[in-house]
C-alpha positions as CSV (number, residue, x, y, z in Angstrom):
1,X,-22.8,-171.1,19.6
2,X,-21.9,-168.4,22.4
3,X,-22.4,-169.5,25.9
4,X,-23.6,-166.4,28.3
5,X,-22.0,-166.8,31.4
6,X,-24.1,-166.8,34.8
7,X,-22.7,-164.5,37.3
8,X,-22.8,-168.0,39.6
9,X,-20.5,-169.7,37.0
10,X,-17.7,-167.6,37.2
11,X,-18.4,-167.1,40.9
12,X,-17.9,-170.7,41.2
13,X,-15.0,-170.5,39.1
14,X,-13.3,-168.1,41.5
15,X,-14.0,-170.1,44.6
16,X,-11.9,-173.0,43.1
17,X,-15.2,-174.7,42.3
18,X,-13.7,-177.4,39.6
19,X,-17.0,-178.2,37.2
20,X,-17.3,-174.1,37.0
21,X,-13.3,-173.8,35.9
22,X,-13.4,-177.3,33.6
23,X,-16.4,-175.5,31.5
24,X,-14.9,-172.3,31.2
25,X,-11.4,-173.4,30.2
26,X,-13.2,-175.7,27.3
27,X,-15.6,-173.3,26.0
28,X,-13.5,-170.0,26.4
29,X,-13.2,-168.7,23.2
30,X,-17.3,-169.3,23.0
31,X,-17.9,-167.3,26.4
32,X,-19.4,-164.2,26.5
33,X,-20.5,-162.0,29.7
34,X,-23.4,-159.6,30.0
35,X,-23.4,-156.4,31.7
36,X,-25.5,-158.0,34.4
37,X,-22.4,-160.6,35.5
38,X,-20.1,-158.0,35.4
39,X,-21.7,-156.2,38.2
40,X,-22.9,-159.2,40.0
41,X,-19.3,-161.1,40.5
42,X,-17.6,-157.5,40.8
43,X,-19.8,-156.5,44.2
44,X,-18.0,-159.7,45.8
45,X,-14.4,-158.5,45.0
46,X,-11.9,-157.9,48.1
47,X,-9.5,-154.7,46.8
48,X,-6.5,-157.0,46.9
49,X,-8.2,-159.6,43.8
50,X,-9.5,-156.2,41.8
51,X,-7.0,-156.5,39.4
52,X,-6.9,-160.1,38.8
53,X,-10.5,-160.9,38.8
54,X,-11.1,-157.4,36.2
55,X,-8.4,-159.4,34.0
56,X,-10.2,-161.9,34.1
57,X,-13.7,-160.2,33.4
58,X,-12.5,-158.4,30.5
59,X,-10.9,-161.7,28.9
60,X,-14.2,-162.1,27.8
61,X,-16.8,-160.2,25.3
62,X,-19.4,-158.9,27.3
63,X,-23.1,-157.8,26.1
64,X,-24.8,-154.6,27.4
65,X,-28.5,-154.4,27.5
66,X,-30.5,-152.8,24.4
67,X,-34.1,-151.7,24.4
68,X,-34.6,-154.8,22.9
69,X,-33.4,-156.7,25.6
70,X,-34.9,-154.2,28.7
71,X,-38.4,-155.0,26.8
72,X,-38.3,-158.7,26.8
73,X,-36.9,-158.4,30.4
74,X,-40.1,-156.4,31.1
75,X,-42.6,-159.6,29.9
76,X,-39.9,-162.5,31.2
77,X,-40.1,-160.5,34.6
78,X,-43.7,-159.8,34.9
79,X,-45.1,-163.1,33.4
80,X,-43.0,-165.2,35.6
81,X,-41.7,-162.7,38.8
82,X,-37.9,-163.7,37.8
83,X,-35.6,-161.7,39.4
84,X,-34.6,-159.2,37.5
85,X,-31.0,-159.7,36.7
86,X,-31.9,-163.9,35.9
87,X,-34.4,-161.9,33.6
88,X,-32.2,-159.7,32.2
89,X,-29.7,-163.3,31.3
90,X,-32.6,-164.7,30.1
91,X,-33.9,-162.2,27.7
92,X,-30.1,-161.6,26.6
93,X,-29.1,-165.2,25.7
94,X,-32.7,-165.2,23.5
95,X,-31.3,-162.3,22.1
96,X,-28.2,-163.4,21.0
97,X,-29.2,-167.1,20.5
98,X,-27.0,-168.2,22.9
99,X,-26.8,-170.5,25.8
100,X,-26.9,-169.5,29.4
101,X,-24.9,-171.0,31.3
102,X,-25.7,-171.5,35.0
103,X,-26.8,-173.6,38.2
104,X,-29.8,-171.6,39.1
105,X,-32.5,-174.2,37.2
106,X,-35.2,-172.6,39.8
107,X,-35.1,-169.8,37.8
108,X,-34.5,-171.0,34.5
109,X,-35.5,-174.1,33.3
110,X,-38.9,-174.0,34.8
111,X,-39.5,-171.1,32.7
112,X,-38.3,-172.2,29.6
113,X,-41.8,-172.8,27.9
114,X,-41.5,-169.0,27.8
115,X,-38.5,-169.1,25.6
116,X,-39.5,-171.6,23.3
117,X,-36.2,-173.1,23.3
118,X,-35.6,-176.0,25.1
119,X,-32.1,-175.9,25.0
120,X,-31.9,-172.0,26.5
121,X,-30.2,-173.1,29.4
122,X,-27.0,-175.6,30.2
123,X,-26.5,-176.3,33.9
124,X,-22.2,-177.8,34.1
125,X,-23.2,-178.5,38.0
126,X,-26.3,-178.0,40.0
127,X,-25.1,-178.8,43.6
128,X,-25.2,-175.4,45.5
129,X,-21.8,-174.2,47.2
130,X,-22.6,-172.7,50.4
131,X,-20.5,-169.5,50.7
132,X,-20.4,-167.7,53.7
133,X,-19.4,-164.2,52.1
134,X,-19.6,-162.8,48.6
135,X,-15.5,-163.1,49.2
136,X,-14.0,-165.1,46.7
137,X,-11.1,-167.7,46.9
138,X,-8.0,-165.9,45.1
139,X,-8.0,-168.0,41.8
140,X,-4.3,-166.4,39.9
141,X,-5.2,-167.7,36.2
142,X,-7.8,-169.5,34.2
């Protein structure tokens, strides 16, 4: 089973947050990123961590988005007014059967009747870190 990172998982991850790091260093070899995460974490990125958090983004496979995906995306986003990057993870962890992995369970697991999996999404923390910037901690290695 592949587990679809959450842009919030490896953000945590990068701000030292310890339940975000334990999961990722268990599961690694089973992590996968989408397109979607890529951008998300990358936006946050002073120029002095570029190279060490693109290491770290490329350590992993990472999924693009298919016209298959875009038009599940579509429904997921209209049906339920998901954002549309938690509905482009959504629509890409069907996909792929995979699980997505994330905190946000406001935007997931209410909506997983939609999904018809109950098991669609795994949350490895919930409690919310309250960042002041999109800045992250410098975090050398996995």
């Amino acid at each position: 089973m592949k587990y679809l990172l959450d842009s919030v998982i490896v953000i945590d991850h990068l701000n030292q947050i310890s339940q975000a790091t334990d999961f990722i260093l268990q599961n690694h070899s089973n992590c996968v990123l989408s397109v979607v995460t890529r951008a998300e974490v990358l936006i946050g990125v002073e120029e002095d961590d570029k190279a060490m958090v693109m290491a770290l983004l490329d350590s992993f496979e990472t999924w693009d988005i298919t016209k298959q995906v875009a038009d599940k995306t579509a429904i997921f986003r209209k049906t339920y007014r998901t954002k549309l990057p938690d509905a482009f993870q959504a629509s890409l962890a069907l996909h792929y059967n995979a699980i997505l992995v994330t905190r946000n369970t406001k935007d997931f697991k209410e909506n997983q009747q939609y999904f018809d999996r109950n098991d669609l999404v795994l949350t490895p923390h919930t409690k919310h870190f309250n960042h002041r910037s999109r800045t992250y901690c410098h975090r050398t290695s996995l």
